[in-house]
SEFI-332696 format. One record per residue (C-alpha): residue in one letter; x, y, z. Coordinates in Angstrom, 2 decimals. Layout:
+--------+---------+---------+---------+
: lumvex :      c1 :      c2 :      c3 :
+--------+---------+---------+---------+
:      A :       X :       Y :       Z :
...
+--------+---------+---------+---------+
***
This chain:
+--------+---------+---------+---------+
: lumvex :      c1 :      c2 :      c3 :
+--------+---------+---------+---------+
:      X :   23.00 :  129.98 :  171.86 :
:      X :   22.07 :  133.35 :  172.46 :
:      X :   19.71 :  134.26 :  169.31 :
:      X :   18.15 :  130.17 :  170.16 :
:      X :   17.13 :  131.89 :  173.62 :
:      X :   15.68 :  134.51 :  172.12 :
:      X :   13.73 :  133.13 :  169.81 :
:      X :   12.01 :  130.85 :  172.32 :
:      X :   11.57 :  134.35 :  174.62 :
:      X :    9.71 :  136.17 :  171.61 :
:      X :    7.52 :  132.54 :  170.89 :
:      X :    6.81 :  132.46 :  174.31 :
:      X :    6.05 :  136.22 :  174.80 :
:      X :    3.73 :  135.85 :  171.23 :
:      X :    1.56 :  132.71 :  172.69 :
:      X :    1.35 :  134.82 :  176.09 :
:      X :   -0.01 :  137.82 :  173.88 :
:      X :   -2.48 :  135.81 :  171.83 :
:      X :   -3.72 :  134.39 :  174.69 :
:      X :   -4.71 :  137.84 :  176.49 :
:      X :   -6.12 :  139.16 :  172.94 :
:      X :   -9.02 :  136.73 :  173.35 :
:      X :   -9.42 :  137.90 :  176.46 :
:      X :   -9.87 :  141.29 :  175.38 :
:      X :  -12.28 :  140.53 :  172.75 :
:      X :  -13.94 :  138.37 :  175.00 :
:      X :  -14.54 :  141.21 :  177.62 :
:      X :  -14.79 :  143.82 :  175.23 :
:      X :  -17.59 :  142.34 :  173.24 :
:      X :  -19.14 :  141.49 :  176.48 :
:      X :  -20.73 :  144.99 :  176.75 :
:      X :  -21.83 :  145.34 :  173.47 :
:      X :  -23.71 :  142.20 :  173.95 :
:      X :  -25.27 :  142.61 :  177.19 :
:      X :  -25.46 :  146.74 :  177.92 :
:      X :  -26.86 :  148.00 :  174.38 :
:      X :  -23.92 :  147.78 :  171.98 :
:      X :  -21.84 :  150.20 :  174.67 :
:      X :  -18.21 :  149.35 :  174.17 :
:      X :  -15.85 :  150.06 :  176.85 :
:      X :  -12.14 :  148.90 :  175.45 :
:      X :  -11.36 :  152.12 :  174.12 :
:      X :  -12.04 :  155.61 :  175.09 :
:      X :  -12.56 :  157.49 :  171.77 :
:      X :  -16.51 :  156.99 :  171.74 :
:      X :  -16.30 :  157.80 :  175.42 :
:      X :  -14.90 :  160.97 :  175.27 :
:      X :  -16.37 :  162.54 :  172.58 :
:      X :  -19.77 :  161.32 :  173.75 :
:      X :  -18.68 :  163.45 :  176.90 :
:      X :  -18.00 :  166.54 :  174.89 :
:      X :  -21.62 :  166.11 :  173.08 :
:      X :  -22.83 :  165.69 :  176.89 :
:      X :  -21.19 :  168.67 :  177.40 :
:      X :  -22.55 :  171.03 :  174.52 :
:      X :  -26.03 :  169.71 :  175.32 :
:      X :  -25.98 :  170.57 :  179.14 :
:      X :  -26.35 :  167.13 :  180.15 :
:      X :  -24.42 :  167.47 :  183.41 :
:      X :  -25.56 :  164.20 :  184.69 :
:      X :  -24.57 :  161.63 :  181.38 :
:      X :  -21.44 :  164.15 :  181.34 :
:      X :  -20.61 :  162.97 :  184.60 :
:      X :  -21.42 :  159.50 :  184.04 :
:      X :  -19.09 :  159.71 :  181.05 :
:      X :  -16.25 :  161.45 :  183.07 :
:      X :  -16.05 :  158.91 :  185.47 :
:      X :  -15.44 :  155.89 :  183.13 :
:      X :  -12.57 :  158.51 :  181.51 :
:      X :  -10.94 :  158.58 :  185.15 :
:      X :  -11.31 :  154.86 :  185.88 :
:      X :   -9.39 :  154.33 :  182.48 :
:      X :   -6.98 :  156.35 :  183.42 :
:      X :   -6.68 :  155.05 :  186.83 :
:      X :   -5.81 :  151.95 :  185.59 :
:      X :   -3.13 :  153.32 :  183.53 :
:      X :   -1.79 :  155.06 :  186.20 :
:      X :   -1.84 :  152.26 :  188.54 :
:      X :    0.08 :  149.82 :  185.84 :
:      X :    2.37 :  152.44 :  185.00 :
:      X :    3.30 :  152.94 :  189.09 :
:      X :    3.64 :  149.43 :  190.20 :
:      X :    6.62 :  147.94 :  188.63 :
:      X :    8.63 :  150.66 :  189.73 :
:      X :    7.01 :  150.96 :  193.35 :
:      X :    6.30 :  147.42 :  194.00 :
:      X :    6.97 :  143.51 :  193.31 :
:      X :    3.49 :  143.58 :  191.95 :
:      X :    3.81 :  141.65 :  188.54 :
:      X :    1.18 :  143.15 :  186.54 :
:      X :    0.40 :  140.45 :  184.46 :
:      X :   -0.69 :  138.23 :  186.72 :
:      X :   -2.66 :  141.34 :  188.55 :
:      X :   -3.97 :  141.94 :  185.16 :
:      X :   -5.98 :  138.20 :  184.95 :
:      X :   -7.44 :  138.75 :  188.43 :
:      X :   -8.76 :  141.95 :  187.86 :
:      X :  -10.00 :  140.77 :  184.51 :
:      X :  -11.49 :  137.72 :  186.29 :
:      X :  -12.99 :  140.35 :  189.07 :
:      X :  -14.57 :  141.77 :  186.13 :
:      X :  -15.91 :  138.87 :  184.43 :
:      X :  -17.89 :  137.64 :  187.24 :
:      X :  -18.96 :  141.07 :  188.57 :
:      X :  -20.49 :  142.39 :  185.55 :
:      X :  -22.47 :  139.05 :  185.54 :
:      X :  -24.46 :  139.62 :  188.11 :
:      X :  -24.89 :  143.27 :  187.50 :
:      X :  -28.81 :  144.57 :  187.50 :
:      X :  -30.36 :  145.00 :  184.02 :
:      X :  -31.50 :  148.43 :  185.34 :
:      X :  -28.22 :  149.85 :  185.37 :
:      X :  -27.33 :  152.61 :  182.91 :
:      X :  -24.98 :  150.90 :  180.20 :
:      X :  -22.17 :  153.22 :  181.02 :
:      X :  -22.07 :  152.22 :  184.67 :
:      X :  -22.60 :  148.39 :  183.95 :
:      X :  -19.54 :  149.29 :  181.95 :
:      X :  -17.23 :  150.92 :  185.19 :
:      X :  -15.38 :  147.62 :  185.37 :
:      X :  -14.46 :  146.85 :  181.94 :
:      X :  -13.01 :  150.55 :  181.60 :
:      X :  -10.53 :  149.78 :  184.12 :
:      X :   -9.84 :  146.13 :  183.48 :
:      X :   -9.23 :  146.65 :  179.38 :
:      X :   -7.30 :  149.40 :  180.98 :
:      X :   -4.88 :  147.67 :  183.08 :
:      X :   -4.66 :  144.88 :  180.20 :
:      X :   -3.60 :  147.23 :  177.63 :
:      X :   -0.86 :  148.87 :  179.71 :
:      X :    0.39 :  144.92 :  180.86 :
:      X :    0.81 :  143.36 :  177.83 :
:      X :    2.36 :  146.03 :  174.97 :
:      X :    3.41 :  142.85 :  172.45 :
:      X :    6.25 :  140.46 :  171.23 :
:      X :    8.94 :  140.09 :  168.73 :
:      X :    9.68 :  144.17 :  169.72 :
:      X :    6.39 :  145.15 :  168.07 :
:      X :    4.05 :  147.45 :  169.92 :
:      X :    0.76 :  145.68 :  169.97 :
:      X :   -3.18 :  146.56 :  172.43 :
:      X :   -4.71 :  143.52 :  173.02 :
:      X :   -8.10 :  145.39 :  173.58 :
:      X :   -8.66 :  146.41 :  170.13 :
:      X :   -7.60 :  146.26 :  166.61 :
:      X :   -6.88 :  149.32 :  164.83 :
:      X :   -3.89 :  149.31 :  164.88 :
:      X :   -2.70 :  146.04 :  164.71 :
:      X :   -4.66 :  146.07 :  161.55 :
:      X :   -2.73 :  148.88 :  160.47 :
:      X :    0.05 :  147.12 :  161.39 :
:      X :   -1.25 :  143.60 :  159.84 :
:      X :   -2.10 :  145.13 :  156.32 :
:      X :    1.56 :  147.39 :  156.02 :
:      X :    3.44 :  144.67 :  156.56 :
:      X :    1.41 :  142.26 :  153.92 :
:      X :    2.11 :  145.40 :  151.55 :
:      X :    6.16 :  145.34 :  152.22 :
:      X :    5.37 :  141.49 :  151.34 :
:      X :    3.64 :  141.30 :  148.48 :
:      X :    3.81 :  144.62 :  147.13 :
:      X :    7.09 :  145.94 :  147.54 :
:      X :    8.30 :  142.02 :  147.84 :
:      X :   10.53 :  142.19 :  151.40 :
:      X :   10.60 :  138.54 :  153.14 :
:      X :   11.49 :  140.52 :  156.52 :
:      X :    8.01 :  141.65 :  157.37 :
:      X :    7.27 :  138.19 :  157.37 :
:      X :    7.18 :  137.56 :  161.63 :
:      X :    5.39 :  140.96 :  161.81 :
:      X :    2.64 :  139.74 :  159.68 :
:      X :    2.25 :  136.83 :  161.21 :
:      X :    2.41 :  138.19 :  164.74 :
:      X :   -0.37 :  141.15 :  163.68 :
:      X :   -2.39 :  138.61 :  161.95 :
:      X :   -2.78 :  136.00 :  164.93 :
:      X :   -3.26 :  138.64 :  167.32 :
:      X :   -6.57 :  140.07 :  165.29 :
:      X :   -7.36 :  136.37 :  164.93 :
:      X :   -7.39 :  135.81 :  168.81 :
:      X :   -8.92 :  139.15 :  169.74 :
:      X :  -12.12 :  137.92 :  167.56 :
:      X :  -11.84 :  134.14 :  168.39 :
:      X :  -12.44 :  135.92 :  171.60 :
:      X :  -15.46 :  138.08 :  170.34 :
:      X :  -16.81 :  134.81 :  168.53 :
:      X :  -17.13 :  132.40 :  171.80 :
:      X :  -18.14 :  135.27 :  174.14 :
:      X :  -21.23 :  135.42 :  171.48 :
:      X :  -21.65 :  131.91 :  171.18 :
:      X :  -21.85 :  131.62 :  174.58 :
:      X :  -23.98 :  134.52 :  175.50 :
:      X :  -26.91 :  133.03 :  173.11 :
:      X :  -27.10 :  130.21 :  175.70 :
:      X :  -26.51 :  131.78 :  178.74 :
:      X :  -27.12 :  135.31 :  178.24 :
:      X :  -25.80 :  137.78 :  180.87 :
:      X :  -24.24 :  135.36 :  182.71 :
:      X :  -21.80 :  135.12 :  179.77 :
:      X :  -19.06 :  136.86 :  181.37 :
:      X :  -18.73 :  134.42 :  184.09 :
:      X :  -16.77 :  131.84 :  181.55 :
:      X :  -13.88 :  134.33 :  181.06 :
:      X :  -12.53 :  131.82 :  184.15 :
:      X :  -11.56 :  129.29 :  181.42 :
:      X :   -9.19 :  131.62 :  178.85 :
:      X :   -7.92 :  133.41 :  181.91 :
:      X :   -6.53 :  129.91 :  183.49 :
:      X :   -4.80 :  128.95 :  179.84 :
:      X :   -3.43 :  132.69 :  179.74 :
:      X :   -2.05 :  132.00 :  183.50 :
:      X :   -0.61 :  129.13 :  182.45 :
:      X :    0.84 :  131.08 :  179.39 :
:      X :    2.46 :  133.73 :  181.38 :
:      X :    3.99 :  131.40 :  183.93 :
:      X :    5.73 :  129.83 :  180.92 :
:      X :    7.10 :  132.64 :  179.20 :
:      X :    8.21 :  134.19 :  182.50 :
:      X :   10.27 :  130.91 :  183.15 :
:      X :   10.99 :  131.12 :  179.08 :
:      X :   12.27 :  134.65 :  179.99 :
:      X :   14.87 :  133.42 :  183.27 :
:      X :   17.27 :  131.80 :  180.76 :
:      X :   18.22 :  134.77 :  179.22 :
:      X :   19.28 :  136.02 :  182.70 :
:      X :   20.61 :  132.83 :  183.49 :
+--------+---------+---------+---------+
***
């Protein structure tokens, strides 16, 4: 009865996950799109484009680059505080802030500096990373893919190549998540060639099926405690 539970809980907690990967390639393609191929998921281009601002004497884009480091790190902080300080679920703060985003970034000014246009996206991919971490026990981002394509092409090895059925779930679970994150990328494009910046407004419509998603798996989640 137990391991029947369970197995619902970890289908559950996968469909929630694959859900919120689309989300993150939605948003994080968003910015690549619309401010000059700047991507904000991650911080590794960040960072070390702050340490080149750094070298040059750029104070100002060094700056510029600092604070999207802190607002990343905010997030994380924030995420990593509120379960234990607060009733706060983070999932569910997760989707507003990501809808916050969506909208907000919409209407930003063309003007603005891709970095700043950016701000909100740093802290939403941010918070998303830290409130969804995976399923079936594996450690998964659903903001980008190294990883889990690290992850993805291992376990298709320990398959095929050193022929263990058991990495079978892992595989799949890898697999759908890259699948999402760029079914994600793919309609945020498809989207933006019709409506252009206003793209990010339609993150509304994954964001209410991922609601839905995490409302089931939380309920999914009460039998084991009942």
């Amino acid at each position: 009865m137990q391991e029947e539970i369970q197995r619902k809980i970890d289908a559950a907690d996968a469909r929630e996950h694959y859900s919120v990967a689309f989300i993150g390639g939605f948003l994080g393609v968003y910015p690549v799109l619309n401010f000059q191929n700047f991507y904000a998921s991650a911080q590794t281009v960040n960072l070390y484009t702050l340490v080149l601002n750094i070298l040059d004497l750029n104070g100002k884009e060094a700056c510029l680059h600092l604070i999207g480091a802190l607002l990343y790190i905010l997030a994380v902080v924030i995420v990593t505080y509120l379960p234990k300080h607060s009733k706060v679920n983070v999932r569910y703060a997760a989707m507003v802030i990501n809808a916050v985003t969506g909208v907000a970034v919409s209407f930003f000014p063309s003007t603005w500096t891709p970095i700043v246009a950016s701000y909100p996206i740093f802290f939403a991919m941010a918070f998303q990373w830290c409130s969804f971490k995976g399923a079936y026990g594996y450690g998964s981002s659903t903001i980008f893919n190294t990883n889990n394509l690290r992850q993805f092409s291992s376990a298709l090895a320990e398959i095929y190549l050193n022929h263990d059925e058991s990495f079978r779930t892992k595989a799949k679970f890898y697999g759908l998540t890259i699948l999402f994150f760029h079914l994600g990328v793919a309609i945020c494009y498809f989207i933006w060639q019709v409506t252009g910046h206003y793209a990010g407004i339609f993150i509304l419509l994954p964001i209410a099926v991922s609601v839905y998603l995490i409302q089931a798996a939380q309920k999914t989640r009460a039998l084991k405690i009942a």
